[in-house]
C-alpha positions as CSV (number, residue, x, y, z in Angstrom):
1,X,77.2,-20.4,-15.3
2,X,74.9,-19.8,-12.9
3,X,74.3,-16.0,-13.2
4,X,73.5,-16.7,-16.9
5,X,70.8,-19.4,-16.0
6,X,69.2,-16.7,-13.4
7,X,69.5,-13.9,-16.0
8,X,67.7,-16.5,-18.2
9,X,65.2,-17.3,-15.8
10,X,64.1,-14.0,-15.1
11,X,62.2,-13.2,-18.5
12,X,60.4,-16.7,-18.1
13,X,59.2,-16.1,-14.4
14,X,58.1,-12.7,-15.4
15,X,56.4,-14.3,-18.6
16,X,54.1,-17.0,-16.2
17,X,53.3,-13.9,-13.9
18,X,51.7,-12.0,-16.9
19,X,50.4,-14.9,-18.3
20,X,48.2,-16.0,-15.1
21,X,46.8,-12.3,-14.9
22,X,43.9,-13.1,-17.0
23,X,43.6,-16.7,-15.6
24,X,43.6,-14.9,-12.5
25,X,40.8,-12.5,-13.8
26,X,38.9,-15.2,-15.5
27,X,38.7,-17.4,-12.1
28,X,37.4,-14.2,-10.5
29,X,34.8,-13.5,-12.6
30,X,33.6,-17.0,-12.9
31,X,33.5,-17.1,-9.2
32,X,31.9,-13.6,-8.6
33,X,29.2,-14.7,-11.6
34,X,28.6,-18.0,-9.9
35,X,28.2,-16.2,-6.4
36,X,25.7,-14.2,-7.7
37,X,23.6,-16.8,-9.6
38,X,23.6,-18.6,-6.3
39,X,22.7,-15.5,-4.8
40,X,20.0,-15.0,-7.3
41,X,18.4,-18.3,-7.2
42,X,18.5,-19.3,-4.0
43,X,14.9,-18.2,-2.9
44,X,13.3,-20.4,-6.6
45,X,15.7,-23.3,-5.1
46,X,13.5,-23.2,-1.8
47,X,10.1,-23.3,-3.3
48,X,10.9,-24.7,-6.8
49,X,8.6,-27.8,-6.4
50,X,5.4,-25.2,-6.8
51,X,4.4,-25.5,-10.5
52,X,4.6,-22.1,-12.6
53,X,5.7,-20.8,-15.9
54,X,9.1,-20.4,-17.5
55,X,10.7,-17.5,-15.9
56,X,13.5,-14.9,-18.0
57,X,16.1,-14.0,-16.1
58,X,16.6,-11.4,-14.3
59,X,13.2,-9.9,-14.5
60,X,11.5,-13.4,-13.9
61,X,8.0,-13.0,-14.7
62,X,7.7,-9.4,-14.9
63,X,7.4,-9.3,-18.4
64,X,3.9,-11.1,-18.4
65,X,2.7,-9.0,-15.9
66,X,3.9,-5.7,-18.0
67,X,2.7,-7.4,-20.9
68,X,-1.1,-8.6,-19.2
69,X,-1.4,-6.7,-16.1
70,X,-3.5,-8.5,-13.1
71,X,-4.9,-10.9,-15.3
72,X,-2.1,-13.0,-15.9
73,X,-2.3,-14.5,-12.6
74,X,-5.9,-15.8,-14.1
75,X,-4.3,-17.2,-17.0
76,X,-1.5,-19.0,-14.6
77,X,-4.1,-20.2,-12.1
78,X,-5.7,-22.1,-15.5
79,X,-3.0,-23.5,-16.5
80,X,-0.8,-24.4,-13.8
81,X,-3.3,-24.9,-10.9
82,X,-4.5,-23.2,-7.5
83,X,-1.1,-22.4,-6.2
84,X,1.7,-21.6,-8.1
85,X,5.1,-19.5,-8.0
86,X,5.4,-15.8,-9.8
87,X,8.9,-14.4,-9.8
88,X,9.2,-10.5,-9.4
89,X,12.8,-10.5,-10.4
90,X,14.8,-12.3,-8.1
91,X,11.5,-13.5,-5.6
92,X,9.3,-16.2,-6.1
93,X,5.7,-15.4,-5.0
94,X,3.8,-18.4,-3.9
95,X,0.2,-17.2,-5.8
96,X,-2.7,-18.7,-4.1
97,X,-5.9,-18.6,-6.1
98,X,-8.1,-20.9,-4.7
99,X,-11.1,-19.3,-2.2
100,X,-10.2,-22.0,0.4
101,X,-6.4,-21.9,0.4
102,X,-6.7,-18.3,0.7
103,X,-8.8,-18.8,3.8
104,X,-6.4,-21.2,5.0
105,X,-4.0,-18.7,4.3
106,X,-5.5,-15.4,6.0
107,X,-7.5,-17.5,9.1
108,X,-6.5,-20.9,9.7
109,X,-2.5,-20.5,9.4
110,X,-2.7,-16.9,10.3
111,X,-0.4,-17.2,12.9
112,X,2.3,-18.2,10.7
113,X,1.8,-16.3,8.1
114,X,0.8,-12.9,9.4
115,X,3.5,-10.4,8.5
116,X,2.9,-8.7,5.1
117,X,5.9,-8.9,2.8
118,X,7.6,-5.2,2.1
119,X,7.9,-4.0,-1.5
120,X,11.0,-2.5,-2.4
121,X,10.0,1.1,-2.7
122,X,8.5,1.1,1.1
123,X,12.2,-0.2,2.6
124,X,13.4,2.5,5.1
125,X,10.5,4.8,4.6
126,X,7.7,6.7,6.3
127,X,5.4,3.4,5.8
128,X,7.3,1.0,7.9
129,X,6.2,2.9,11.2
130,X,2.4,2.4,9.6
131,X,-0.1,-0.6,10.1
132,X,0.5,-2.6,7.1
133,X,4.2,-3.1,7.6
134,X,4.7,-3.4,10.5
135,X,5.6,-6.9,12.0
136,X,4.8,-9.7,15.1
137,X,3.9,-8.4,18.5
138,X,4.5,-4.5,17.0
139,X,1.9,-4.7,14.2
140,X,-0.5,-6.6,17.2
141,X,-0.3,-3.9,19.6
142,X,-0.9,-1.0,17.3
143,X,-3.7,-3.1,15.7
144,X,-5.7,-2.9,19.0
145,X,-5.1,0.7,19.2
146,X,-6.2,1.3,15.8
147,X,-9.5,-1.0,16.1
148,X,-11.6,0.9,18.5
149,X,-11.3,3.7,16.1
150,X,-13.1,2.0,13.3
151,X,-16.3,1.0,15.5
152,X,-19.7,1.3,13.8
153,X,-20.6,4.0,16.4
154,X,-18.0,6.2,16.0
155,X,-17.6,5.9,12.6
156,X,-21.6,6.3,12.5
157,X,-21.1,10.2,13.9
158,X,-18.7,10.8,11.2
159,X,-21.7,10.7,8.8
160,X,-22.8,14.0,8.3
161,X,-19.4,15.1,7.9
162,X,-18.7,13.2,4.9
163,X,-22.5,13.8,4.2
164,X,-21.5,17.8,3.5
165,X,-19.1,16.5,0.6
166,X,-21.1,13.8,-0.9
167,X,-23.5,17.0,-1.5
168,X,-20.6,19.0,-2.8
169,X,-19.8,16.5,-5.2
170,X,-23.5,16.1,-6.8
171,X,-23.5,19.8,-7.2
172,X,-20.2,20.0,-8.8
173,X,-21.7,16.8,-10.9
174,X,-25.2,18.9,-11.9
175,X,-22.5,21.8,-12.8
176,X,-20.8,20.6,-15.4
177,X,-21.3,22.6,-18.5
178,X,-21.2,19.4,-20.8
179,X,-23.3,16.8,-19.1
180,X,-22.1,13.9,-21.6
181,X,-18.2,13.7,-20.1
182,X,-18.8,14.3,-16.5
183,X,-15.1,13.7,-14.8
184,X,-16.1,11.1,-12.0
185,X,-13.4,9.3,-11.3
186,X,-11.9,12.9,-10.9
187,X,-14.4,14.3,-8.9
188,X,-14.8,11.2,-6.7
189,X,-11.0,11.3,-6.1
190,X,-11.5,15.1,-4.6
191,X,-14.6,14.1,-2.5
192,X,-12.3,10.9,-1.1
193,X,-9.3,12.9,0.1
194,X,-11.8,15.9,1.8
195,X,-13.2,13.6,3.6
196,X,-10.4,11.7,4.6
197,X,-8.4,15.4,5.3
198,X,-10.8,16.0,7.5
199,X,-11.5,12.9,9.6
200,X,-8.0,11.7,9.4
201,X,-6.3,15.3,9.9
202,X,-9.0,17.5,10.8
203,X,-7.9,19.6,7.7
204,X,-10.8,21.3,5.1
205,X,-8.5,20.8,1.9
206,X,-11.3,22.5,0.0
207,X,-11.1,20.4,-3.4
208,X,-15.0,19.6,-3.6
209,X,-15.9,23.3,-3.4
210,X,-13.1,24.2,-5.6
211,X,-15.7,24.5,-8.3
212,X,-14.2,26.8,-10.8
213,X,-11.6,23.4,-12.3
214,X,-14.1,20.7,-11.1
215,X,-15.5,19.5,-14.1
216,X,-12.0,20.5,-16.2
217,X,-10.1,17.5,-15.2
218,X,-7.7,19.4,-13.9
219,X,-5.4,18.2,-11.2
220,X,-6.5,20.1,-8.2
221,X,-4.0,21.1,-5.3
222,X,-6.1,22.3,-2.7
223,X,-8.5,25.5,-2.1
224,X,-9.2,28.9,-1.0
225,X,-5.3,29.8,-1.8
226,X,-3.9,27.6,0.8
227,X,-0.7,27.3,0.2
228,X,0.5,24.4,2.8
229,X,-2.8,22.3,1.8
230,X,-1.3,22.7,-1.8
231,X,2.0,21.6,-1.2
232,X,1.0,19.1,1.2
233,X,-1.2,17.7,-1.8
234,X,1.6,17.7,-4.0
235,X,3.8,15.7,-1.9
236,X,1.3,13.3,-1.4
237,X,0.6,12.9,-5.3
238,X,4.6,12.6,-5.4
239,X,4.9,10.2,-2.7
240,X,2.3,8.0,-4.6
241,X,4.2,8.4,-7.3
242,X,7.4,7.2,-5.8
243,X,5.9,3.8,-4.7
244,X,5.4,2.5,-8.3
245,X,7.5,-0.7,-8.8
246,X,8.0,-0.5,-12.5
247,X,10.9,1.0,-14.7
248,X,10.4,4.4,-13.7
249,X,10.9,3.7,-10.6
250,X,14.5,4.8,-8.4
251,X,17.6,3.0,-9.1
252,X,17.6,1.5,-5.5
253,X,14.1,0.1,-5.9
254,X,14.9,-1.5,-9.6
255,X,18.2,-2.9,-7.6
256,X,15.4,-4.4,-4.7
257,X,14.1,-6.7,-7.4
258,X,17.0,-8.3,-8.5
259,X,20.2,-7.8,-5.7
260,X,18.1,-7.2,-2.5
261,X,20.9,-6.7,-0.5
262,X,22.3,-4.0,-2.5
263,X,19.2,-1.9,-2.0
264,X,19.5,-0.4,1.2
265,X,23.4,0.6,0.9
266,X,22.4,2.2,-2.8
267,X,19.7,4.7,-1.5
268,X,21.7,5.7,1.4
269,X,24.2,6.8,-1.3
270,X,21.8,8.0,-4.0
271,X,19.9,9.8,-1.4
272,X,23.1,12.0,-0.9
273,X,23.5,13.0,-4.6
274,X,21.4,15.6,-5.9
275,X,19.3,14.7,-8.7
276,X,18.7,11.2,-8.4
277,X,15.1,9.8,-8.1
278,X,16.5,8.1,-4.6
279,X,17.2,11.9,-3.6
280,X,14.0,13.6,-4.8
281,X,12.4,10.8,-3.0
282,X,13.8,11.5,0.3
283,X,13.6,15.3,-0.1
284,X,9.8,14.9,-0.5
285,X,9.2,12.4,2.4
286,X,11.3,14.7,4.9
287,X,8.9,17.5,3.5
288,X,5.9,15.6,4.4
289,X,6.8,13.8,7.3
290,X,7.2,17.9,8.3
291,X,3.8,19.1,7.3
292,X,2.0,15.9,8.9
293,X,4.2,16.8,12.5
294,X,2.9,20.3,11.8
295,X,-0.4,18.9,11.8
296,X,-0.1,16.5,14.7
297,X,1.2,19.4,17.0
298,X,-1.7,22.0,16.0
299,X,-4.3,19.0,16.7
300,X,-2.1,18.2,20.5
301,X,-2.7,22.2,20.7
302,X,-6.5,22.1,19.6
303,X,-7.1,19.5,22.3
304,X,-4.8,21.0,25.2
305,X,-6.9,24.5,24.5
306,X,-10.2,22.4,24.4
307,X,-9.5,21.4,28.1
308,X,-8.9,25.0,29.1
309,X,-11.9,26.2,27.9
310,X,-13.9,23.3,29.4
311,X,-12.6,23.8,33.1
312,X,-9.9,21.9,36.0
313,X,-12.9,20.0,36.7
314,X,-14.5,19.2,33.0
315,X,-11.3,19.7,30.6
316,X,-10.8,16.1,29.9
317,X,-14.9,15.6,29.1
318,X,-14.6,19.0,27.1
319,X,-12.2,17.6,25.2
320,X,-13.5,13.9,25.0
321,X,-16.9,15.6,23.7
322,X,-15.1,17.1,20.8
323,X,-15.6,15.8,17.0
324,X,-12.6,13.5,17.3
325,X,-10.4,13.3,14.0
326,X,-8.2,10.3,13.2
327,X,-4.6,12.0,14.4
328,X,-6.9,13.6,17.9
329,X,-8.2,9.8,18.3
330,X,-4.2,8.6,18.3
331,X,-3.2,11.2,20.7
332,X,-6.2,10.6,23.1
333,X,-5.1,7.1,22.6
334,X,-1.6,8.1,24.2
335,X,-2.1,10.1,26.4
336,X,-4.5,7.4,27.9
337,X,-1.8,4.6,28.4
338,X,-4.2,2.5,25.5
339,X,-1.8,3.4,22.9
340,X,0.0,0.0,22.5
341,X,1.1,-2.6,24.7
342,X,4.2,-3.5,27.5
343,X,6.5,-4.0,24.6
344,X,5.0,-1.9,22.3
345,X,4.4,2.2,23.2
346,X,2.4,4.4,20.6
347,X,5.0,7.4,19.0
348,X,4.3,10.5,17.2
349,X,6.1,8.7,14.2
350,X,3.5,5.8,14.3
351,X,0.6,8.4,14.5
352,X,2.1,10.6,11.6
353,X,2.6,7.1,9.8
354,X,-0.7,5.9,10.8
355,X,-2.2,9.0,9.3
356,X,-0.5,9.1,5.9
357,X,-1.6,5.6,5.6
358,X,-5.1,6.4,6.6
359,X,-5.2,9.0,3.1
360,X,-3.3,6.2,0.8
361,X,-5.8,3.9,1.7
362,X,-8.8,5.7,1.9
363,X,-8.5,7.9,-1.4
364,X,-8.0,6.6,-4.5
365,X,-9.7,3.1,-3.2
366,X,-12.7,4.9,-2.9
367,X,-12.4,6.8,-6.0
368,X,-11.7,3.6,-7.6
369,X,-14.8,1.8,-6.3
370,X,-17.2,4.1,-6.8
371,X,-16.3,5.0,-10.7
372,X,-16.1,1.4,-10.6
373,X,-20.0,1.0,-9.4
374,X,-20.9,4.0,-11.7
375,X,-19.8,2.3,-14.8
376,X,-20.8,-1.0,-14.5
377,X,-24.3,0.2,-13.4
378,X,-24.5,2.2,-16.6
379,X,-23.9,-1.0,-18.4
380,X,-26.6,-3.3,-16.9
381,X,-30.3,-1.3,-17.5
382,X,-31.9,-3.3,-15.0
383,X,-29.8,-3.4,-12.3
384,X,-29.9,0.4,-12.7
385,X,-33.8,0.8,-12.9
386,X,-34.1,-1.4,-10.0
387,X,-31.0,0.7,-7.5
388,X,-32.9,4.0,-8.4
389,X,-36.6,2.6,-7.2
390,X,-34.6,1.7,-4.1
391,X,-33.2,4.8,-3.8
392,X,-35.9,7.0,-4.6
393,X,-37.8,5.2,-2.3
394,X,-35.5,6.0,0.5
395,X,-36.4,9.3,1.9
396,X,-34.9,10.7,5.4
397,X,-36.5,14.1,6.7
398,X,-35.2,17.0,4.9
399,X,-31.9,18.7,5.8
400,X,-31.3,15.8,8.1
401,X,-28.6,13.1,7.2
402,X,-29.4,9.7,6.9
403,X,-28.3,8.1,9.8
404,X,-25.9,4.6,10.1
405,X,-28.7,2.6,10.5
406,X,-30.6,3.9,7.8
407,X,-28.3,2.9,5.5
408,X,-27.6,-0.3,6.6
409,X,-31.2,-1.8,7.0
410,X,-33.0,0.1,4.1
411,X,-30.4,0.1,1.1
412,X,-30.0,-3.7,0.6
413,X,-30.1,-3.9,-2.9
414,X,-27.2,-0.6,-3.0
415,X,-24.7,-2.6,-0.6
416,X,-25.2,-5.6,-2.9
417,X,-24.3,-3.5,-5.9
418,X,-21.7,-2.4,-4.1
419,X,-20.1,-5.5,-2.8
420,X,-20.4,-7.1,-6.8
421,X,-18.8,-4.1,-8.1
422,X,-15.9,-4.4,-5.9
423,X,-15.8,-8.4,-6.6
424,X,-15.5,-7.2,-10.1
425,X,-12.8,-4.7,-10.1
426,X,-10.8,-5.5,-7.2
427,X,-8.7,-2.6,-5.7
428,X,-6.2,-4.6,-5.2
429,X,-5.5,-8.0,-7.0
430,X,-3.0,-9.4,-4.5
431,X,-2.7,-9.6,-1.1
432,X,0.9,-10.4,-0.3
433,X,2.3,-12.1,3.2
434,X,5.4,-14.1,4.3
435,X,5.9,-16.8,6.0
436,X,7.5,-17.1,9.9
437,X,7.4,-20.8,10.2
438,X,7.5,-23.4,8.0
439,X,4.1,-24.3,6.9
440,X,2.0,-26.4,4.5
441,X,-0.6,-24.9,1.9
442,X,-2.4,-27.0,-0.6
443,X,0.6,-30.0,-0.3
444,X,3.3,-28.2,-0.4
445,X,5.5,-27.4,1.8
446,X,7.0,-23.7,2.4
447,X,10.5,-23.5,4.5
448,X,10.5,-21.7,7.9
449,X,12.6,-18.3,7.9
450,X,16.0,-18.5,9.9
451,X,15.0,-17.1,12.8
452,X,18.9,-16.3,14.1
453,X,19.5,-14.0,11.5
454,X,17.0,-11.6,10.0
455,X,17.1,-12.0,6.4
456,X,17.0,-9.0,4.2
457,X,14.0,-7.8,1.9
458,X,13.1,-10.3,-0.6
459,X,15.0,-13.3,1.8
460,X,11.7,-14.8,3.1
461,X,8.7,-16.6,0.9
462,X,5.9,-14.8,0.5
463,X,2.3,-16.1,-0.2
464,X,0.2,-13.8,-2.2
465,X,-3.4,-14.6,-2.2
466,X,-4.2,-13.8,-6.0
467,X,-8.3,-12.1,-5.5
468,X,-8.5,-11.6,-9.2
469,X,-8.1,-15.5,-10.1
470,X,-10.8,-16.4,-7.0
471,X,-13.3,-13.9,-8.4
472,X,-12.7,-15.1,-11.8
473,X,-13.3,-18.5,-11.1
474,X,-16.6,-17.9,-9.1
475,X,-17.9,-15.8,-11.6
476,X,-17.8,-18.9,-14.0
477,X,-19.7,-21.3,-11.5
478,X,-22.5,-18.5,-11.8
């Protein structure tokens, strides 16, 4: 009797066991998909009293930034107020659009709001040794290194340096065959990264006097058959190319938006297969980060042979006395103990950094503002009729450059052109931070960070200050 009842049993136990397997899986997912909306929501939950539109999960907002570009924040500020959240996937950005708040923001509560927030294509890359990532008492000590380089009298004797491509770029403007489509923007671009090749690297990348393509609209890779300027040029356009945060973008970057903590493991993966955007990515930056070593080692050589020649007595003057580029000023800098701070000491990965970042943010801004001042001069008569009387009635001795204070003191009406075409079209529509400490802007509250652990990209709340809604609004009081 009772072998027949365990016989029996043994069809019904194995009956409940396959009958719980999808219970089993169900509870699993359900508890892996509620994880993960936790997870996902957790930064909105800290920050959700700020106002702000509907958002669509997962992309949050994105789409009305796809669908508008920059001016969406203009419409948001309208209808929801000066502050308000924007979610970029899975992170809220606090958007502040109000002049004042943003100066609360940038001066009054600097202190706890100083670190910039890092967007997912910069994680683990050649900008986090730079200025603008870099965090706390790091990003202080290299800021004080990097000031003194940006004084109005040194920067006043780089003048007739970038004076010699200015020229080069009205010639290759009066030599364009068809004088009604002039490529500016173009050519402005070419005369922005010589100059900066030169002061930043002390490199002639020869795009201005490339004049057979300079009024073509060709993409120009560099001059006079120089085949590491070219390549070097081409990683850089790469590199730019890599730091777009839209769909194009690598897998691990699209996967920063939404499941920040997956980010870093992926692209240490992806960067090992061959083919993947993560992969090409890395193979370019390796490439570059070699070419801007090359650089840094030729201008520690330049400089080394520049005290030789001067003398044991009169080396270091010699080579003091020389036209000091941006990478020569960073080595001086270190070799001079003022290259950082007791907890902070100045690499040659920072100054590599430090000079890449000097030629993102010094070429295409340019380029951008000046096409920018171009244009809108072309569309207001008067303003134009009254910058060229100022102009023509500036007049410095032939074959000399004008000198700093020359075009401070005598150009007013030009740098108030200037200043209204870059309130117009702002290089930049947001300028994105993250809080450190918990902290109130305009009545609400924002949480302080954990400071025990150190939360992953996209962990903390970041505060955006939104330029494009300021400008609009104080255009409209005018």
């Amino acid at each position: 009797m009772e072998t027949a009842t365990s016989c029996n049993g043994a069809p019904e136990a194995g009956l409940v066991a396959h009958q719980s397997v999808p219970v089993l899986v169900l509870i699993s997912f359900v508890s892996l998909f509620s994880a993960f909306l936790i997870y996902f929501y957790a930064p909105f939950w800290r920050v959700r009293r700020v106002p702000g539109p509907p958002t669509s999960f997962p992309v949050g907002h994105l789409h009305l930034l796809a669908k508008s570009g920059p001016d969406v924040f203009r419409a948001i500020a309208k209808e929801y107020g000066p502050i308000f959240r924007f979610h970029m996937g899975r992170q809220p950005l606090v958007i502040v659009a109000n002049a004042e708040l943003c100066k609360e923001v940038g001066i009054k509560k600097f202190k706890d709001i100083r670190n910039r927030s890092t967007p997912p294509p910069t994680i683990g890359s050649l900008h986090q040794d730079a200025l603008f990532l870099t965090r706390d008492s790091t990003w202080l000590a290299m800021r004080n290194t990097v000031i003194p380089l940006y004084q109005p009298a040194r920067l006043a004797r780089l003048i007739p340096v970038m004076q010699s491509y200015v020229d080069a770029l009205v010639a290759n403007i009066a030599g364009c065959p068809d004088q009604d489509c002039i490529p500016f923007c173009q050519l402005s671009l070419r005369m922005a990264i010589d100059i900066i090749g030169k002061t930043a690297f002390g490199v002639e990348f020869g795009l201005s006097k490339n004049s057979e393509d300079s009024c073509c609209g060709s993409e120009a890779h560099g001059g006079e058959g120089d085949d590491d300027v070219r390549e070097f040029l081409k990683e850089y356009k790469r590199s730019m190319e890599f730091i777009k945060m839209d769909l194009s973008s690598s897998l691990s970057t699209i996967l920063g938006l939404f499941l920040p903590c997956a980010q870093t493991p992926c692209r240490r993966l992806l960067r090992r297969v061959p083919g993947t955007a993560d992969y090409k990515m890395d193979e370019n930056e390796r490439r570059l980060c070699r070419r801007i070593d090359a650089i840094i080692a030729s201008r520690r050589r330049d400089r080394a042979a520049a005290r030789r020649r001067g003398g044991d007595g009169d080396g270091d003057a010699a080579a003091r006395s020389a036209p000091l580029d941006f990478i020569a000023a960073l080595l001086d800098a270190m070799e001079n103990g003022s290259g950082g701070g007791k907890d902070f000491a100045l690499e040659d990965r920072h100054v590599r950094a430090l000079a890449y970042e000097h030629l993102i943010a010094g070429t295409k801004t340019t380029a951008f503002t000046l096409s920018s001042v171009v244009y809108l001069v072309s569309c207001h008569p008067r303003v134009e009729e009254k910058l060229l009387r100022e102009l023509d009635g500036f007049a410095p001795p032939r074959g000399r450059a004008p000198t700093a204070d020359e075009l401070q003191s005598r150009l007013p009406y030009l740098d108030q052109v200037i200043k209204e075409a870059m309130r117009f079209h702002l290089v930049s529509p947001l300028i994105a931070r993250q809080t450190s400490e918990s902290v109130e802007i305009g009545g609400y509250v924002l949480p302080k960070v954990t400071p025990a652990v150190p939360p992953p990209a996209g962990e903390l709340v970041h505060v955006s200050c939104c330029q494009s809604a300021v400008h609009s609004k104080q255009t409209s009081r005018r």
